[in-house]
C-alpha positions, 0 to 999 in steps of 0.5 A: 887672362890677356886677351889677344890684340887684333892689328889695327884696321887698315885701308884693306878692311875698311875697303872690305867693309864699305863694299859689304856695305854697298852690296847690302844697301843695294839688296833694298832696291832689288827686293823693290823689283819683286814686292810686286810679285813674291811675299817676302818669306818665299823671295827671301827662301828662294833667294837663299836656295839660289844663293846656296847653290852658287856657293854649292858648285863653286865649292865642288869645282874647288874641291873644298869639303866639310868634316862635318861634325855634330859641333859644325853642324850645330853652328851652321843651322845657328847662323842660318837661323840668326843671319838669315831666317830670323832678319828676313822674317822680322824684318818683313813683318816689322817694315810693314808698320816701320818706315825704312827710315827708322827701321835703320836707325833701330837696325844701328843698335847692332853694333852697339849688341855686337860690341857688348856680345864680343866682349863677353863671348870672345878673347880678343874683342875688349869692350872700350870706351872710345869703340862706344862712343864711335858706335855714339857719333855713327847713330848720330849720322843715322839720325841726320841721314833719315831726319831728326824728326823720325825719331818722333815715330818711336814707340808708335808701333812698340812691338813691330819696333822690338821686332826691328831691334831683335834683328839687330840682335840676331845679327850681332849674335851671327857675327860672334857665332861665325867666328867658330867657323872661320877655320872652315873652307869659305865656298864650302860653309858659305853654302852651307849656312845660306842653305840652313838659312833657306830651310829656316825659311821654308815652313814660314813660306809654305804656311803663310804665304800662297806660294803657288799662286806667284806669278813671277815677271821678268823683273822680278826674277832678274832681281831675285837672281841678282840677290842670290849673287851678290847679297847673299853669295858674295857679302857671306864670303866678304862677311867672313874675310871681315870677321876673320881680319878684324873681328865680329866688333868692326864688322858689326859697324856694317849696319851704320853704312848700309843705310847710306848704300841704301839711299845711293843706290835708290836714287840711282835705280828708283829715281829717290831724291838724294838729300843734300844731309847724305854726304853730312851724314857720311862724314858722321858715320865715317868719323864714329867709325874711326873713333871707335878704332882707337886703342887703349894707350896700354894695349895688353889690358885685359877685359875687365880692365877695359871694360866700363 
């Protein structure tokens, strides 16, 4: 079978992908304001809910409705579980132990995961050699980003470290999962897997962690609100345009640039010194994912052609 040829990316959907980027980085600065006040599986559910609920009522006002089925339900409860409950639960209990600097260069394995997961459970996403090495050259700007002396760390805290590595995973099974409902309304099945994420998150919430005894501050639920709309809310309704444009691969390379957010908007909000290697590091990044657009001179190989 000829697998289907995507167009190539264009100006618009890198565009799509460094704001999805930018509004994921932010989400580690935000979550900073509530660490003092919520654990992090309750501010996580209530984020979730919150966000839910903004998709909820916009999609009522739009008039936009599911045909629910067993099938779609099915897919949203799964995305719910791989986007959201199992990453937030993971990554609380691994960034306990894992410095953020190399939780985010394990977090990078996901493009690598979503790449090989597309190849085999989709038809129009071939693994090639060149989106290997992009996926190469942006785990190197990783490293220079954090420091190559972080990688010394590895294996200091082997289990807390797979469980960082199995949320990279989950997302890149998300990504191959959302592409079954890219035919559904957005407004309406954005709520509806953040919704199934939340409730994931519930029994975790209530069982290990005091939830009554939160006394929130003004901060900290300014921030939480702020998490419903644009990290939760808005980045499901761009993950979708993203994957639907250019498929679960490309967007999969999110996990390569949000670290680069991540450390802009910590120095804008947290006063966290900006290293001089950053802009090297983007430079990296940036090329990796350039490398990793280029098409096989004959471009109707199928899979197993392509494949290494």
């Amino acid at each position: 079978m000829t697998s289907a040829i995507r167009p190539t990316a264009g100006l618009m959907d890198y565009a799509l992908l460094l704001a999805l980027a930018t509004i994921w980085g932010g989400s580690f600065t935000m979550i900073a304001f509530t660490l003092d006040d919520f654990p992090p599986a309750t501010m996580s559910m209530i984020r979730l809910f919150l966000g839910a609920a903004i998709l909820g009522v916009i999609a009522l006002y739009l008039g936009e409705r599911i045909a629910m089925t067993t099938r779609i339900f099915l897919l949203l409860v799964l995305v719910g579980l791989f986007g959201n409950a199992i990453p937030f639960a993971l990554i609380a209990w691994g960034q306990q132990v894992v410095d953020a600097g190399l939780a985010s260069i394990l977090m990078g394995i996901m493009p690598i995961a979503t790449l090989v997961l597309a190849h085999f459970f989709t038809d129009d996403e071939p693994l090639t050699k060149w989106k290997l090495i992009g996926v190469g050259v942006g785990l190197i700007g990783l490293v220079v980003l954090v420091g190559p002396a972080v990688l010394g760390r590895l294996g200091d805290d082997g289990i807390r470290q797979i469980a960082i590595l199995g949320v990279a995973i989950s997302y890149g099974i998300n990504a191959i999962i959302t592409k079954s409902l890219l035919n559904l309304p957005r407004m309406a099945a954005g709520a509806g897997l953040v919704l199934a994420g939340a409730l994931w998150l519930v029994p975790i919430a209530f069982v290990l962690e005091d939830v009554t005894s939160i006394t929130p501050t003004a901060p900290s639920v300014w921030a939480i609100i702020l998490l419903a709309i644009f990290p939760t809310s808005l980045a499901a309704l761009l993950m979708f345009k993203i994957i639907d444009r250019q498929g679960a691969g490309f967007f999969g390379q999110i996990n390569l640039l949000v670290p680069l957010a991540g450390v802009f908007w910590a120095y804008l909000f947290l006063n966290e010194a900006l290293q001089p290697r950053a802009a090297f590091a983007l430079m990296i990044i940036l090329s990796g994912v350039a490398v990793s657009r280029i098409r096989p001179s004959n471009a109707q190989k199928t899979k197993k052609e392509v494949m290494l």
